[in-house]
N, C-alpha and C positions, 0 to 999 in steps of 0.2 A: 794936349799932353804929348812928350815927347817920344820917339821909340822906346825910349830906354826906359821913362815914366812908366809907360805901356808894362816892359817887360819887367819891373820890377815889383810893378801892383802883381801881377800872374803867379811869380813865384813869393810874391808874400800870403795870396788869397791857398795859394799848395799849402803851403807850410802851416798855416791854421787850419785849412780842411785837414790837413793832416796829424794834426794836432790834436784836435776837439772831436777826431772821428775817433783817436784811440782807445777811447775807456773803453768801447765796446770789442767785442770781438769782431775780425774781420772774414768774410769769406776769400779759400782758397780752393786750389786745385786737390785731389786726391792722388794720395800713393798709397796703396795697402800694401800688408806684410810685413810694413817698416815700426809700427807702433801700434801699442792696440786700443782697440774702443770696447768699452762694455756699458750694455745695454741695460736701460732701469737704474742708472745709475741715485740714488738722492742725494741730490747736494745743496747747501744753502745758499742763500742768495743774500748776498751781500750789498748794501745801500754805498753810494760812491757820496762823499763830502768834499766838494769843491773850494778851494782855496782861493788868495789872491790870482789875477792873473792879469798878465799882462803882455803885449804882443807890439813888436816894434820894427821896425824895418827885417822883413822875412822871420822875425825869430820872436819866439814864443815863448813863455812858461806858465804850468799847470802848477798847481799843487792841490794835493785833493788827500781819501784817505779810505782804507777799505780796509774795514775788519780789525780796525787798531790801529793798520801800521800805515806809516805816510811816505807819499809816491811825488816827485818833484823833479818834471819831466820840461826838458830844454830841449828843444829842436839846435842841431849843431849844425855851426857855418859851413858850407861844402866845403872849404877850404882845407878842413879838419881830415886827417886820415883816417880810413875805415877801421875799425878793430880787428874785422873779417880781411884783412888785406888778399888773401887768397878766393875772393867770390869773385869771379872773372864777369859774370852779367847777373842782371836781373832786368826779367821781361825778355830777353834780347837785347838788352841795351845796356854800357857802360853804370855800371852799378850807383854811382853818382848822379848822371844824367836821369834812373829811374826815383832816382830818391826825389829829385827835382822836381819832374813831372808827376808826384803823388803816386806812381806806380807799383808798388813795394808790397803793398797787404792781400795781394790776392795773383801773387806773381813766382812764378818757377825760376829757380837762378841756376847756376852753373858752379860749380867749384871742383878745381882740379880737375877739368873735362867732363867731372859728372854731371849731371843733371836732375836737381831736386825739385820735386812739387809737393807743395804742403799741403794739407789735410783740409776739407772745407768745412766751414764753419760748424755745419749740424752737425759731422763727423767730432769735431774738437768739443762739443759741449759734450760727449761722453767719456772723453778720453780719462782711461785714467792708468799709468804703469810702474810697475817695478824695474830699478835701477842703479848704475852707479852714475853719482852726481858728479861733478868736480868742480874747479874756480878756475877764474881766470882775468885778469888783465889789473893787475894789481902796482904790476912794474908801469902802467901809466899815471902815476903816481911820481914821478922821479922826471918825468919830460913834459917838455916846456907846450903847451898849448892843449888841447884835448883831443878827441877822437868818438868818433861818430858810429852808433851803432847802423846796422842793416835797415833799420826802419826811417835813418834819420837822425836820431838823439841823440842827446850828449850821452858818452857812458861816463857814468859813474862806480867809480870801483865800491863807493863805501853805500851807495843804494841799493833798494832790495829789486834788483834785475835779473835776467837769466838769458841765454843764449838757449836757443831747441833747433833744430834741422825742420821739423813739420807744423808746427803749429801757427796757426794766422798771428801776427804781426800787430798788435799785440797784443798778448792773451795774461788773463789773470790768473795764475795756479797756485795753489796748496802744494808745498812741500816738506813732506815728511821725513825727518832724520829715522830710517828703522833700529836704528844702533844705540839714540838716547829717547824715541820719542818726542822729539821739537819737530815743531811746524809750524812755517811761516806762510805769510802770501806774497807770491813775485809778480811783478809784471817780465812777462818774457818780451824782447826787444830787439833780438840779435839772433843770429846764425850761427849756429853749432850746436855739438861741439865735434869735428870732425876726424871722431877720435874712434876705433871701434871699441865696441862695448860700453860706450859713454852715451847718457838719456839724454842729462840737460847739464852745461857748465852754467855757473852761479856767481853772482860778484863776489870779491872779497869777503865783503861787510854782509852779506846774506850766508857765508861760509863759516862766517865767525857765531852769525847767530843761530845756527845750525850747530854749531859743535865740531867743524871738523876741515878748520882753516890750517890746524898744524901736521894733520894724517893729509890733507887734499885729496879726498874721494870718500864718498860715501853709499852706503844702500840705503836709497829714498825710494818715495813712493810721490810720482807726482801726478797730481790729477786740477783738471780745469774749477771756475770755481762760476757759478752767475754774476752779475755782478748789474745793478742795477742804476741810474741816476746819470 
C-alpha cells in the first residue's frame, strides 16, 4: 500500500472511531466554578436506536434516535470552515489538525487567549443548570458548502444540536424552555457560546422547537441525560 493509501486508511479508521465513539459520553478535563453539578441527581436512561449507516472514504453517517427525536450525525470534510472560527487550539494543536487526529473529546482548547477545560465525564453525568439559552448559525443556511462543528460534524442548523463551553464532546442533554415548559433532547457538538451570561447556544431548528427562535434567548434548564445502546 502506498504512503498516501497508508495515510488515508489512518484518518478514515479517526473519523469512524470517532464517529461510533460518540453516542456515549466522553471523558474530559475539570474546571469548577464555571457550571454546576448536583449530586443524587435521577434521571432516565434513555435506549439509543441506530439507524442506517454508512462510511465512505474518511466520512461517515449515523442515524439513530433517543427519547423520540432523531440525531443524523455526518463527520464533515476538513475542508469545511469551523463554526467556532475563534477557537485558536485544541489539544495545543491547530483545531483542525486535532479534529483529525481524534483529539477533540477529552481536550482543553483556547479561544480568544482563554483557555477552557471541560468537565469530566463522572462530573457531566450530574450536571444539571439554570440558564439563558440562545441560537445560532442559521445564516449558514444562505452560503455555499457547510461547516464543521468543534468535534468534527457537519452542523446543522435545522438539527437538534447545541454548542456548551464544558461539557464532553458529545453529550446528550434535556433542555427545558422555563418560559413554556417544552423540552427536548440535544446532542451537544460544538463550543460556546462565548457570550457572558450565556449556558448553552442551540441550533435554529431546536429554537424553534423550544419556542423562542423569534425572542432569541431564553431561561432553560439544561441537564445531562444516560443514554444507553
Amino acid at each position: 500500500m502506498s504512503g498516501l493509501g497508508v495515510k488515508t486508511r489512518i484518518v478514515t479508521l479517526s473519523y469512524i472511531a470517532l464517529l461510533f465513539g460518540s453516542i456515549a459520553l466522553c471523558s474530559c478535563g475539570l474546571l469548577s466554578t464555571t457550571y454546576k453539578i448536583v449530586k443524587g441527581t435521577v434521571k432516565t436512561t434513555y435506549e439509543v436506536t441506530k439507524g442506517a449507516v454508512k462510511v465512505a472514504f474518511g466520512t461517515g453517517k449515523v442515524v439513530y434516535k433517543v427519547g423520540g427525536f432523531t440525531f443524523k450525525v455526518v463527520m464533515a470534510p476538513l475542508t469545511w470552515p469551523l463554526m467556532r472560527k475563534e477557537i485558536e487550539s485544541i489539544d495545543d494543536l491547530p483545531p483542525k489538525e486535532a479534529i483529525r487526529k481524534g483529539r477533540v473529546k477529552n481536550a482543553p482548547y483556547v479561544v480568544n487567549g482563554k483557555r477552557y477545560v471541560p468537565m469530566s465525564v463522572e462530573k457531566a453525568r450530574n450536571y444539571r443548570e439554570k440558564g439563558t439559552a440562545s441560537w445560532y448559525g442559521y445564516e449558514t443556511q444562505r452560503k455555499e458548502g457547510g461547516h464543521m462543528t468543534a468535534n468534527g460534524e457537519a452542523f446543522d442548523p435545522n438539527g437538534f444540536n447545541a454548542a456548551h463551553k464544558y461539557l464532553p464532546l458529545p453529550t446528550h442533554v434535556r433542555v427545558t424552555n422555563l418560559e413554556n415548559r417544552r423540552s427536548i433532547i440535544i446532542r451537544v457538538n460544538d463550543r460556546g457560546p462565548f457570550v457572558k451570561g450565556r449556558i448553552i447556544d442551540l441550533s435554529a431548528g431546536a429554537s424553534k422547537k423550544l419556542g423562542f427562535f423569534k425572542k432569541g434567548t431564553a431561561r432553560v434548564m439544561v441537564e445531562t441525560i444516560e443514554v444507553k445502546g
